[in-house]
C-alpha positions in Angstrom: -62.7 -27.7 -24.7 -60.2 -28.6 -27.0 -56.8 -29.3 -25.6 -55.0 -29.3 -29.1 -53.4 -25.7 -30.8 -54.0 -25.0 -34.5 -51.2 -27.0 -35.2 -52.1 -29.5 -33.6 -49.6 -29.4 -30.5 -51.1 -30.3 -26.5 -51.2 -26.9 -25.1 -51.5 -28.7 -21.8 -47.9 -30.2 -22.9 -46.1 -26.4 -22.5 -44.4 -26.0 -19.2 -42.6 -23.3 -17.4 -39.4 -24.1 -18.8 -41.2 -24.4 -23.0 -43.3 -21.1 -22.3 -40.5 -18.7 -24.2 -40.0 -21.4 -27.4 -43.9 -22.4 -27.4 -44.7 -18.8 -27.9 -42.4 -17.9 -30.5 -43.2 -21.4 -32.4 -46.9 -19.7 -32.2 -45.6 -16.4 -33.3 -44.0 -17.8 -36.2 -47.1 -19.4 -37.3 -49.2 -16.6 -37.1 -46.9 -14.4 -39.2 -46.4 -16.9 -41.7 -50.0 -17.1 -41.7 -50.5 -13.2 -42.4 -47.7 -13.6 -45.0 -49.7 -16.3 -47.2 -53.3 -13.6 -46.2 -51.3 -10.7 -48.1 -50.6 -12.8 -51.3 -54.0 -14.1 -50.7 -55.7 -10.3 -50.7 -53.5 -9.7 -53.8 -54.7 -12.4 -56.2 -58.1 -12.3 -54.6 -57.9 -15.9 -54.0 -56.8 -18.5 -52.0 -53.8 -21.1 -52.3 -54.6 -24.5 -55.0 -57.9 -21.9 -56.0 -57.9 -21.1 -59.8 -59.1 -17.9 -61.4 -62.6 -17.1 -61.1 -63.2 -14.8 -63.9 -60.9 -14.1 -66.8 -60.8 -10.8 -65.3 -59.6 -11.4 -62.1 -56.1 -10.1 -60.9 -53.5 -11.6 -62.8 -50.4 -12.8 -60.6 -49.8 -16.8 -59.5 -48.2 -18.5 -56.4 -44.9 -19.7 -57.1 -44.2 -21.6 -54.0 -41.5 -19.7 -51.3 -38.7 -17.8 -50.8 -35.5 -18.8 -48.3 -35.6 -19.3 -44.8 -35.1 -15.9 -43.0 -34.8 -15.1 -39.9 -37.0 -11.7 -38.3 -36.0 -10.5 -34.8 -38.9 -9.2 -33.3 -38.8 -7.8 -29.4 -40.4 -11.3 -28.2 -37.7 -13.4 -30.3 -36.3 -14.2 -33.8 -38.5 -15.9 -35.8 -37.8 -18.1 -39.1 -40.4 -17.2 -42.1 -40.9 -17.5 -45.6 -41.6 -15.0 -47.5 -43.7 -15.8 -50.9 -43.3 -15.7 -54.2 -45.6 -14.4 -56.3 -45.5 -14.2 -60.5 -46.9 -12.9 -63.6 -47.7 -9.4 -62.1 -46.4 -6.4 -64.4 -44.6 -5.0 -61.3 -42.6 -7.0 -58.4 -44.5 -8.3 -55.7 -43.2 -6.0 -52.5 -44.6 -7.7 -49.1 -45.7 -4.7 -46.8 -45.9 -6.8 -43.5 -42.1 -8.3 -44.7 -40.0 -5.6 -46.9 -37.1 -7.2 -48.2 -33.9 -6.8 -46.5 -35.0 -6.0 -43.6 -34.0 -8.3 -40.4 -35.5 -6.6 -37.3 -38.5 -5.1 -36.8 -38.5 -1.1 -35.6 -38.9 -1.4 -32.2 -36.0 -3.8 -31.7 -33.8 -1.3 -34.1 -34.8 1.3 -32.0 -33.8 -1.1 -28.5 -30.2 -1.0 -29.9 -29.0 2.4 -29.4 -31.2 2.8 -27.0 -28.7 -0.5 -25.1 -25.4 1.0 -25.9 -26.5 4.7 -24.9 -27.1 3.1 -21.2 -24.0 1.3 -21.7 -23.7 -1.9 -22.9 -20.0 -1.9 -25.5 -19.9 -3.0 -28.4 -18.5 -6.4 -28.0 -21.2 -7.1 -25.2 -24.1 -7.0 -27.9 -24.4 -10.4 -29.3 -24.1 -11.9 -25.6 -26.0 -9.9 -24.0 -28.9 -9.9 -26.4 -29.1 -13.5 -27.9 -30.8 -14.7 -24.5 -33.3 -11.9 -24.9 -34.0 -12.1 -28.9 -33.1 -15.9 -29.5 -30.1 -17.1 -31.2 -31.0 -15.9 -34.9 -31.0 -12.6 -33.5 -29.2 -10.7 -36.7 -27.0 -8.3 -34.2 -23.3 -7.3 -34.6 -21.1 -4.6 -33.6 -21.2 -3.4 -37.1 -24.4 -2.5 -36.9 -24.1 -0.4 -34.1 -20.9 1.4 -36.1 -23.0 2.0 -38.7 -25.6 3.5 -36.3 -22.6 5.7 -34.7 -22.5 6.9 -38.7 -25.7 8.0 -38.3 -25.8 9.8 -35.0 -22.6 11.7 -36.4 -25.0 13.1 -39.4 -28.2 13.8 -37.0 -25.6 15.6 -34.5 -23.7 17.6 -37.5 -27.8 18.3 -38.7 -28.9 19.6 -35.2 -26.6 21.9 -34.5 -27.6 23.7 -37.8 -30.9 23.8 -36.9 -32.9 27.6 -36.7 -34.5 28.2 -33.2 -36.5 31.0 -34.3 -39.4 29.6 -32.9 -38.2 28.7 -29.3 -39.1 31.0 -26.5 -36.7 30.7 -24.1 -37.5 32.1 -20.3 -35.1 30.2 -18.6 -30.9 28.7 -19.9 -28.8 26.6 -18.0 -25.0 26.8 -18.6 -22.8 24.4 -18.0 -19.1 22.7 -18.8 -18.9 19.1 -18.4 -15.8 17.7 -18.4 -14.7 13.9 -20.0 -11.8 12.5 -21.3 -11.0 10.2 -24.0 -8.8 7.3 -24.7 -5.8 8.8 -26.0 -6.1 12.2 -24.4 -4.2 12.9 -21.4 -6.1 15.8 -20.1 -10.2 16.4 -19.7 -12.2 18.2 -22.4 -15.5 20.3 -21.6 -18.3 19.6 -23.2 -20.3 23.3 -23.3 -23.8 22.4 -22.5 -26.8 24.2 -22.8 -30.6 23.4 -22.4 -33.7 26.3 -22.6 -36.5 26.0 -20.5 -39.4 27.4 -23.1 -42.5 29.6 -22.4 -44.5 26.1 -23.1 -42.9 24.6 -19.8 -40.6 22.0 -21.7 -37.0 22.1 -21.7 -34.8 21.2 -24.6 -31.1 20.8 -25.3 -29.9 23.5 -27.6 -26.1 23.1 -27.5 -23.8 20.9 -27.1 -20.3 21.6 -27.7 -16.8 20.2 -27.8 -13.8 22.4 -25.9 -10.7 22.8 -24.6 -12.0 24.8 -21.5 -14.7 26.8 -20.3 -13.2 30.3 -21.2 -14.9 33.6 -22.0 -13.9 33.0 -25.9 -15.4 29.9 -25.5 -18.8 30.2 -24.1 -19.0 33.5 -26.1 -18.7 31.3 -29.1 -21.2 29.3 -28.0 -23.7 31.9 -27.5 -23.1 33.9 -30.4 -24.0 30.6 -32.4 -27.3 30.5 -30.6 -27.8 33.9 -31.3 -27.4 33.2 -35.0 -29.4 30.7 -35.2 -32.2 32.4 -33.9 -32.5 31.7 -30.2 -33.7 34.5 -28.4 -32.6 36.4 -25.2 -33.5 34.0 -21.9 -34.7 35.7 -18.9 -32.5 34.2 -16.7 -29.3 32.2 -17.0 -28.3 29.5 -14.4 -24.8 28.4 -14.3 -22.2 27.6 -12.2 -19.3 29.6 -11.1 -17.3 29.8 -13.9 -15.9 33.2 -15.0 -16.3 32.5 -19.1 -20.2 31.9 -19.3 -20.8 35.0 -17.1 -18.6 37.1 -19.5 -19.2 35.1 -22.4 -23.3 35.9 -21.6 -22.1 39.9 -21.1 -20.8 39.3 -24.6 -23.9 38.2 -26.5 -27.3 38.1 -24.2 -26.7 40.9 -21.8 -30.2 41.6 -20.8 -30.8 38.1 -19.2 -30.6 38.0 -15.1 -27.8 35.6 -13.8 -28.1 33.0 -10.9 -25.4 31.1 -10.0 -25.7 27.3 -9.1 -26.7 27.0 -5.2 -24.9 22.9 -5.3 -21.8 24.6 -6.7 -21.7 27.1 -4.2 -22.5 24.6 -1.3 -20.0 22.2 -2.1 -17.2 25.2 -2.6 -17.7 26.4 0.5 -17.7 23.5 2.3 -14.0 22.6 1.0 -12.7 25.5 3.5 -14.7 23.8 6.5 -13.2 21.2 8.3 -14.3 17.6 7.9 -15.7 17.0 11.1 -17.6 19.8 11.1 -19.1 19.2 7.5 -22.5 18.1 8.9 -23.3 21.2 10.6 -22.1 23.6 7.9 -23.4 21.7 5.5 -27.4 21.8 7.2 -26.9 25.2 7.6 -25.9 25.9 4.1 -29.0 24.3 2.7 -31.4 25.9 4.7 -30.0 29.6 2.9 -31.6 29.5 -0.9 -34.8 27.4 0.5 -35.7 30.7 2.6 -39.2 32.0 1.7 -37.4 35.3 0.5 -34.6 37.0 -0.4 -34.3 38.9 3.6 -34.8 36.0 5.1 -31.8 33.9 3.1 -29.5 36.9 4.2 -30.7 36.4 7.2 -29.7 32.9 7.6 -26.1 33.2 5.4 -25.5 36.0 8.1 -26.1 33.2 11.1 -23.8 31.0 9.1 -21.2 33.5 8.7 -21.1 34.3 12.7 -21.3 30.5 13.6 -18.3 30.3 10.5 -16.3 32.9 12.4 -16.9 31.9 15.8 -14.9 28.2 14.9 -12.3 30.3 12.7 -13.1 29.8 9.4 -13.1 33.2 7.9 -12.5 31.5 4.4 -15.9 30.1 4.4 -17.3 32.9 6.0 -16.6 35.1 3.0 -17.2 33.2 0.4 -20.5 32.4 0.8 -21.4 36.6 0.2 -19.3 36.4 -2.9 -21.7 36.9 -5.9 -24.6 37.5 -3.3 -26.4 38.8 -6.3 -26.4 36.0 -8.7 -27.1 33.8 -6.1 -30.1 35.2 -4.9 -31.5 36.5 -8.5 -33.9 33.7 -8.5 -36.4 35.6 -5.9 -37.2 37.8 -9.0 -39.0 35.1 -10.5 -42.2 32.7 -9.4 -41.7 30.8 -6.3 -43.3 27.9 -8.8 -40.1 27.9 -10.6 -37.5 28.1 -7.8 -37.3 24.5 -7.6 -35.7 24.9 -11.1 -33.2 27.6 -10.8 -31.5 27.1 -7.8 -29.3 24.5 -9.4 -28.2 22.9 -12.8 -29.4 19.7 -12.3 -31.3 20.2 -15.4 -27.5 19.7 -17.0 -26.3 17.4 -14.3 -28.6 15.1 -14.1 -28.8 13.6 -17.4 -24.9 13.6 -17.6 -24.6 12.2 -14.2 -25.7 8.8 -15.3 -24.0 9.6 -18.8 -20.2 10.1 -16.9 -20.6 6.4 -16.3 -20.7 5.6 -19.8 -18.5 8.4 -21.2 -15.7 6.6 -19.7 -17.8 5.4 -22.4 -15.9 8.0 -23.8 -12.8 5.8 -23.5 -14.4 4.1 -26.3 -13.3 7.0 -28.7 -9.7 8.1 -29.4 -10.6 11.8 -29.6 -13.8 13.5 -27.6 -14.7 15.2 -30.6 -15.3 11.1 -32.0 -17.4 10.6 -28.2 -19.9 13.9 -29.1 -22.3 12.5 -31.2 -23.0 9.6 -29.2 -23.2 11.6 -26.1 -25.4 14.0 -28.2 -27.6 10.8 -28.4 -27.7 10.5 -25.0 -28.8 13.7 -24.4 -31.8 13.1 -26.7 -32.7 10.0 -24.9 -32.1 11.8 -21.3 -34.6 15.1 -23.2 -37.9 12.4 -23.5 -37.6 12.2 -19.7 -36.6 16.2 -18.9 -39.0 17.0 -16.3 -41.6 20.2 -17.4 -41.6 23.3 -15.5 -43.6 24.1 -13.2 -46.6 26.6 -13.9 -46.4 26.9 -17.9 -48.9 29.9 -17.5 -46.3 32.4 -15.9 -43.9 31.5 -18.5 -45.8 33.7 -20.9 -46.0 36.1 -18.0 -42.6 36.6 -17.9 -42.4 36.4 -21.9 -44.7 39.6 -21.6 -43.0 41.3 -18.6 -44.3 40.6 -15.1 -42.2 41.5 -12.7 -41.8 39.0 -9.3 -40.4 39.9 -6.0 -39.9 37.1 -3.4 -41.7 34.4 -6.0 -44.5 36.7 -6.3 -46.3 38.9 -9.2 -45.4 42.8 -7.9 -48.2 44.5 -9.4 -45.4 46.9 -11.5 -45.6 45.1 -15.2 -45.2 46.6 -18.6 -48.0 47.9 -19.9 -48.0 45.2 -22.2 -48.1 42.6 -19.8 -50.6 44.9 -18.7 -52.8 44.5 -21.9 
């Protein structure tokens, strides 16, 4: 077997420590090599070969353009692109378009770096070992990227939701702060769970605080736009979305975050006996039904009072309804609507870039990139459970204790 590469170079020659530079030297070849096939498919013949018929394409090689470079995601490349003449329109390369300097997937790798936070300055560093030294990469192109969020964000939040069928909404206020502000702004968040099972972000807004005006705001924009009365709201505790949601959907059933809850309560335990509340606490919205959680918030509330802590003891019956109003819906779904992780997850790893947010002067600068985020985060949203009673609940089966009750509409009925 030959030992020697189309170019004639010892493959046996490449070690370890060559592997990265032999393979982009072969890369480089090869798409050179497709460059000089296009022009060759074009004039329907090969380089130094003369015109076969008088009626052959017109068109000759006129030897080659400047060294470029192309970043590609195994490396940047040098090519030449070439020239072509006496055609009645420009020669336009389809493999190399001009201008262009990376190839899609590594334009797509760039946002895709700064949205899990790599700053701006870090760019050419942090990438030059990955994508070679000719990488074309600044921080200008990710402002100009920033640009283009901005317009997408502005774009989105115009968008008709007509056709979304929303069964489930989580609500939430997430708060960040940027450089020059002294105090925290809320972000009002809110993502539909849709009778397909997939869950999508359908607001994302700047405020001062979560009040009533606020989240009414919010959800009268929704509304406008088309989006159509959930079936059950999850949120946290929060006064304003439970009278902005009064104002403007107030059909939908309301369940209140159980990790809110949990972690309120357990500020007016003592610390030492954290672990024991806190096992207790857990065990209430994982009972099989709705008796059986009162049940087990009443053995809390005697084991609360017995070590003097009254506080706890009533506040975890506060709201007992909107804590509980998942066990009108499919035990298939519970694992969704006892929290809003659907909201805190994604922003959980975001609040480490959003000190990223530090970045910006004003929060209102931080929302499209964090709106980017989001859409990143919403390719990896988990689907919900059982897709199929979605459209039961869309038609109007009823649920008691995660299960179908028999007492529909009589057009779930049909």
């Amino acid at each position: 077997m030959d030992n020697k590469s189309t170019n004639g170079t010892d493959k046996s020659s490449c070690g370890w420590a060559d592997l990265e530079a032999w393979v982009r030297g072969h890369v480089q070849r090869f798409v050179q090599g497709l460059l000089e096939d296009e022009v060759t498919d074009l004039l329907g013949r090969g380089k130094h070969e003369r015109r076969a018929a008088v009626d052959a394409p017109a068109g000759y090689r006129n030897g080659s353009g400047k060294p470029r470079r192309l970043t590609l995601s195994c490396g940047t490349v040098e090519l030449r692109r070439p020239r072509v003449r006496g055609l009645e329109a420009r020669f336009e390369s389809r493999l190399l378009p001009l201008f262009v300097k990376r190839t899609k997937q590594v334009s797509e790798l760039l946002p895709e770096l700064y949205l899990h936070g790599l700053a701006l300055g870090d760019f050419e560093l942090a990438l030059r070992g990955l994508l070679g030294d000719g990488a074309s990469l600044s921080p200008s192109t990710i402002a100009r990227l920033k640009q283009k969020w901005q317009g997408e964000y502005e774009a989105w939040g115009t968008q008709r939701l007509d056709e979304l069928e929303p069964v489930y909404l989580w609500v939430d206020g997430v708060y960040i702060k940027a450089g020059l502000e002294k105090d925290k702004a809320a972000l009002l968040v809110a993502i539909a769970g849709c009778s397909d099972g997939h869950k999508e972000l359908v607001a994302l807004v700047a405020g001062h605080r979560e009040s009533e005006a606020a989240w009414s705001g919010v959800l009268r924009d929704l509304k406008r736009r088309g989006l159509r009365c959930p079936k059950l709201v999850v949120g946290d505790g929060h006064l304003g979305i439970w009278a902005g949601l009064r104002n403007v959907y107030p059909e939908a059933a309301e369940q209140r975050c159980w990790n809110h809850r949990i972690v309120n309560v357990l500020d007016k335990v003592a610390k030492k006996r954290h672990g024991q509340a806190r096992l207790q606490l857990k065990q209430i919205p994982y009972a099989k039904s709705e008796r059986e959680a009162l049940e087990l918030r009443e053995r809390f509330q005697t084991w609360c009072r017995t070590h003097g802590l009254d506080e706890a003891a009533r506040l975890i019956e506060h709201d007992w309804d909107r804590m509980v109003a998942f066990y009108r819906f499919p035990r298939e779904h519970w694992t969704h609507l006892r929290t809003t992780n659907v909201v805190e997850s994604p922003f959980g790893a975001l609040r480490l870039r959003t000190d990223a947010a530090k970045r910006f002067k004003k929060v209102e600068s931080a929302t499209a990139v964090i709106f980017k985020m989001l859409c990143v985060a919403e390719t990896r949203f988990r689907r919900l459970n059982a897709p199929e009673l979605l459209r039961e609940l869309i038609l109007g089966a009823e649920f008691k204790d995660g299960l179908r009750t028999g007492h529909d509409t009589q057009e779930a009925a049909a």
